[in-house]
FIFI-474434 format. One record per residue (C-alpha): residue number from 1; residue in three letters; x, y, z. Coordinates in Angstrom, 1 decimal. Layout:
! residues N
   n res     xx     yy     zz
 NUM Ala      X      Y      Z
...
This chain:
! residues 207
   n res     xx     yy     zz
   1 Unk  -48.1   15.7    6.2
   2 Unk  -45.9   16.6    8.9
   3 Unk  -47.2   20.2   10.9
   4 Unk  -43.4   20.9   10.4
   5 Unk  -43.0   20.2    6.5
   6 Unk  -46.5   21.8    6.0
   7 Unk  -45.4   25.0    7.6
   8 Unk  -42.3   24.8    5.6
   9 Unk  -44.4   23.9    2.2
  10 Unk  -46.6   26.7    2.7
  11 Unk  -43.9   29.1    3.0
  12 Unk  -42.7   28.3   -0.2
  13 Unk  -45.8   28.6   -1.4
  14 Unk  -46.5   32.2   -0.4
  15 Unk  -43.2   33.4   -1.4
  16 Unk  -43.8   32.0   -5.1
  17 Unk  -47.4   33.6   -5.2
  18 Unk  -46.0   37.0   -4.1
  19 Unk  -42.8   36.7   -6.3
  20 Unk  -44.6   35.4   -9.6
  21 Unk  -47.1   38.6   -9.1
  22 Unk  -44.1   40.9   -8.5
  23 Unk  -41.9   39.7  -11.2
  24 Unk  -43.8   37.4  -13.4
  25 Unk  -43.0   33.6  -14.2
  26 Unk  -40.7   33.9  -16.3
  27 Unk  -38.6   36.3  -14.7
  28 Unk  -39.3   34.3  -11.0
  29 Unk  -36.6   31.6  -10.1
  30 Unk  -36.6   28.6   -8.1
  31 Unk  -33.3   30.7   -5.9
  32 Unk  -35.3   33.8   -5.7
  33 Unk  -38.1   31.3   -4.3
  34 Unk  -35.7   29.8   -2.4
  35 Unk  -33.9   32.7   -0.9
  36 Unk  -37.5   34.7   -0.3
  37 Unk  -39.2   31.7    1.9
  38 Unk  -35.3   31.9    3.9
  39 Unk  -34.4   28.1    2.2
  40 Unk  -31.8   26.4    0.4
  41 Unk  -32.1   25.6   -3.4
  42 Unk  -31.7   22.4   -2.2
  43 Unk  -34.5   22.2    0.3
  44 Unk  -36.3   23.5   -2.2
  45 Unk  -36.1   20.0   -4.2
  46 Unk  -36.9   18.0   -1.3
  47 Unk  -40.6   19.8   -1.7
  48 Unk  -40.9   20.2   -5.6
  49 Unk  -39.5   18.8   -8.2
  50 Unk  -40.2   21.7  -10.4
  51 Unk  -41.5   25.7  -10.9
  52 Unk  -44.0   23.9  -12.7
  53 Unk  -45.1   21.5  -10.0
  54 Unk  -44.7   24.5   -7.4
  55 Unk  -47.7   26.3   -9.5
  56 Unk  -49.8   23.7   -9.8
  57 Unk  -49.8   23.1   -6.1
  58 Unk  -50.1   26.7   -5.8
  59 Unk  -53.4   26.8   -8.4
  60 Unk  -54.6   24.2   -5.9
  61 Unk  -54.7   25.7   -3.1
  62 Unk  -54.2   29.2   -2.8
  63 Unk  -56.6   29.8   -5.8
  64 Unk  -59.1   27.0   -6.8
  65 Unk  -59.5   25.6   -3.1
  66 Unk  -60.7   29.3   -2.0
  67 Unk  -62.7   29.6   -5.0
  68 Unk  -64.3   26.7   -4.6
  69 Unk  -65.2   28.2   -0.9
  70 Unk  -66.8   31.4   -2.6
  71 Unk  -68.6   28.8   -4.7
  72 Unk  -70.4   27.0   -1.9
  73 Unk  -71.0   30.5    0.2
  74 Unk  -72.3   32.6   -2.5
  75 Unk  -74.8   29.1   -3.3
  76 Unk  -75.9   29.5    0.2
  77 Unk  -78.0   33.1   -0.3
  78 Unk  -81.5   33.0   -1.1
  79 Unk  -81.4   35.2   -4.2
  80 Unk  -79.6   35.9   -6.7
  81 Unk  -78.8   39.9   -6.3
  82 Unk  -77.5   38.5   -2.6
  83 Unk  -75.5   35.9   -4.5
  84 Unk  -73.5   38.6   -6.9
  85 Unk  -73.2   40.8   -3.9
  86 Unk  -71.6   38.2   -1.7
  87 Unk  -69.7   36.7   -4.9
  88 Unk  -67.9   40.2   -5.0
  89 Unk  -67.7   40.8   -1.1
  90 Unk  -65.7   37.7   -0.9
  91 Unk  -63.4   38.5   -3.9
  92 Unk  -62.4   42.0   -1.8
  93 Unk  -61.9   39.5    1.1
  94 Unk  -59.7   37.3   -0.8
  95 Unk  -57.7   40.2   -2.1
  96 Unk  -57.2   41.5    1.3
  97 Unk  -56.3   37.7    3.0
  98 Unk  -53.2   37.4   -0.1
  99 Unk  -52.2   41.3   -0.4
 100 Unk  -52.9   40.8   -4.2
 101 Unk  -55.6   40.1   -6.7
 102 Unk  -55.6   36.8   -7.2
 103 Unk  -57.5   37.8  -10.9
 104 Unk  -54.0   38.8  -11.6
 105 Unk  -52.4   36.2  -10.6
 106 Unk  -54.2   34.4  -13.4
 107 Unk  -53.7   36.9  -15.5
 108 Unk  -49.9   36.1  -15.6
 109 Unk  -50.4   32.6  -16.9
 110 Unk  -52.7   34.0  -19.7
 111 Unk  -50.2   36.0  -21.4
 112 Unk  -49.1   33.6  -24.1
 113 Unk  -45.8   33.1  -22.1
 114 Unk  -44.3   29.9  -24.1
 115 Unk  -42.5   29.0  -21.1
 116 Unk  -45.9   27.6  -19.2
 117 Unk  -46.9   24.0  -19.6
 118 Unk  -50.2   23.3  -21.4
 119 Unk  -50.7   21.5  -17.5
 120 Unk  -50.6   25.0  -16.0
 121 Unk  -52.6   26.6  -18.7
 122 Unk  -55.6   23.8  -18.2
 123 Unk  -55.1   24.5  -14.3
 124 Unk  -55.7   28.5  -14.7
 125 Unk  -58.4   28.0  -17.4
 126 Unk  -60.2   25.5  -15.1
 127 Unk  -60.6   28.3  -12.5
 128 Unk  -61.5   31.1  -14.9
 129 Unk  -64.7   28.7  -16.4
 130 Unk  -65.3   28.2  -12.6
 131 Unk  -65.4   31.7  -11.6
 132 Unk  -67.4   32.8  -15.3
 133 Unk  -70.0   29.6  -14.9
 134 Unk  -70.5   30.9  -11.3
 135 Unk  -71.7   34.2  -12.3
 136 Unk  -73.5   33.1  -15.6
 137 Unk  -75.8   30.7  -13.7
 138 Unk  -76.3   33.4  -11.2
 139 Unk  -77.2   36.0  -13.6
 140 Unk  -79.3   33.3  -15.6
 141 Unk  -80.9   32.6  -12.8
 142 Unk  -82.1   35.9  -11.6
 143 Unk  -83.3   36.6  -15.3
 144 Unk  -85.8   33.4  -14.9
 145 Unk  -87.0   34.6  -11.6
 146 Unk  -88.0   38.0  -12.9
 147 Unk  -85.1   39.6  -10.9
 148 Unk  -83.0   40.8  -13.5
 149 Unk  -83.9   42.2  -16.3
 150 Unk  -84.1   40.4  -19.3
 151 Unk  -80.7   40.7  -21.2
 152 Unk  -77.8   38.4  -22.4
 153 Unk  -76.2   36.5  -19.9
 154 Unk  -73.2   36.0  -21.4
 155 Unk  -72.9   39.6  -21.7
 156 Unk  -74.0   40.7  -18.4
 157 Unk  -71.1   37.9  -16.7
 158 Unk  -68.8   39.2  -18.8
 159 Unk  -69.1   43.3  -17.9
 160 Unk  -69.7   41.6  -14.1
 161 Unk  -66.0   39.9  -14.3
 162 Unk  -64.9   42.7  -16.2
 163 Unk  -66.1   45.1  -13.1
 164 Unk  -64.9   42.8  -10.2
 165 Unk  -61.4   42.0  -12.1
 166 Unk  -60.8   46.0  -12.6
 167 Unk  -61.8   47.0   -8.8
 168 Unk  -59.8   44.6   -7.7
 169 Unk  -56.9   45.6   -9.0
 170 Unk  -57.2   48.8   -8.0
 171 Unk  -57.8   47.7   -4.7
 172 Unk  -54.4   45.8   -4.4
 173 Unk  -52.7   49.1   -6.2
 174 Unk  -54.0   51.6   -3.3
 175 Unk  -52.0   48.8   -0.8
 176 Unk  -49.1   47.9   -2.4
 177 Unk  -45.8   49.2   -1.7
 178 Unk  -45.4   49.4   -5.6
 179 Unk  -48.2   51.9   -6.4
 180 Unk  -47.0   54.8   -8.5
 181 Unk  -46.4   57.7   -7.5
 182 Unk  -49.5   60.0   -7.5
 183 Unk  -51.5   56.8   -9.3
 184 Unk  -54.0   58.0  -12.1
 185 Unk  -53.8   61.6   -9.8
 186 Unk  -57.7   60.7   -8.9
 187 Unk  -58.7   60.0   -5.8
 188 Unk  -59.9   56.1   -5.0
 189 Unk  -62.8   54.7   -3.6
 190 Unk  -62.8   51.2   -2.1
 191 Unk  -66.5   51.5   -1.6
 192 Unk  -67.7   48.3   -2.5
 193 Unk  -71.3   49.4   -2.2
 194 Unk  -71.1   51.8   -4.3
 195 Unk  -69.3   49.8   -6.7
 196 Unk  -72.1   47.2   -6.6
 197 Unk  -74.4   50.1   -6.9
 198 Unk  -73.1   50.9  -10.6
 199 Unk  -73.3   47.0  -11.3
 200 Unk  -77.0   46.7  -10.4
 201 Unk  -78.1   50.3  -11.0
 202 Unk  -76.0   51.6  -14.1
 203 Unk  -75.8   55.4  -14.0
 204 Unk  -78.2   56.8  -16.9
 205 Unk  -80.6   58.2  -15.0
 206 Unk  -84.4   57.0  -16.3
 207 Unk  -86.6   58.8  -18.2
């Protein structure tokens, strides 16, 4: 592809992925697309032939192509605490690089909405079986090698998702312009050691 086109592809592309996290699908339009990346409706066409097509290009490569990224990095470390731990560092890093959480961008597609293709649902479901197979073979794996203790693995990827998905999201809230005012009046750490500290550590003390 062109270095023009691609620059003008990819603009459309970021302006979807901020709009559909702003407003939701539904409520995002191929003119407020159009009119956010500074385009005509019609040069919109010339790109996609649908929302729908715009998402799936959108699912392929500002989510699963960086996922697939934190797949092969987090594979790299030697164990498997160094695996979670860079597993969530890279998360944080891909919430920073998009100015959202990119769980919630998933989120939106999950909702039931009527409006989404079955081809987008399979899309978003093939990254959430990524990103929950990632962590489950991780976890499995540190169980067998006497690094974790021995519980359900299921469970434990579960409350480790759960974890990631919740901090992240908090994350984007402390940066975004649309943060209420005075949000959950407590203060908010972005530690992400400490974070992971409560992940591998709990906080009942032993007895």
């Amino acid at each position: 592809m062109p270095e023009k086109r691609e620059k003008k592809q990819n603009l459309i592309l970021d302006a979807a992925f901020e709009l559909i996290l702003e407003k939701g699908y539904s409520n995002t339009k191929i003119i407020d697309i159009a009119n956010k990346a500074g385009i005509g409706k019609g040069t919109f066409y010339e790109y996609f032939e649908s929302k729908e097509a715009l998402v799936l290009e959108l699912i392929n490569t500002r989510v699963m192509q960086d996922y697939s990224k934190i797949r092969a990095a987090v594979c790299e470390m030697p164990a498997a605490r160094q695996k979670l731990t860079k597993y969530f560092q890279l998360e944080i890093d891909a919430t920073l690089k998009y100015k959202a959480n990119i769980t919630d961008f998933q989120k939106e597609f999950m909702r039931g909405n009527t409006e989404i293709s079955m081809k987008v649902l399979d899309a978003v479901h093939g990254i959430v079986l990524l990103q929950f197979e990632s962590v489950y073979n991780i976890i499995k794996e540190g169980i067998e090698t006497g690094e974790f203790k021995k519980v359900d693995p299921f469970v434990a990827a579960a409350c480790f998702m759960g974890s990631i998905s919740f901090f992240m999201s908090m994350l984007h809230f402390e940066s975004s312009p649309f943060k209420p005012s005075g949000f959950l009046n407590i203060p908010f750490s972005n530690d992400a050691n400490a974070a992971l500290d409560c992940i591998f550590n709990g906080i009942a003390i032993s007895e």
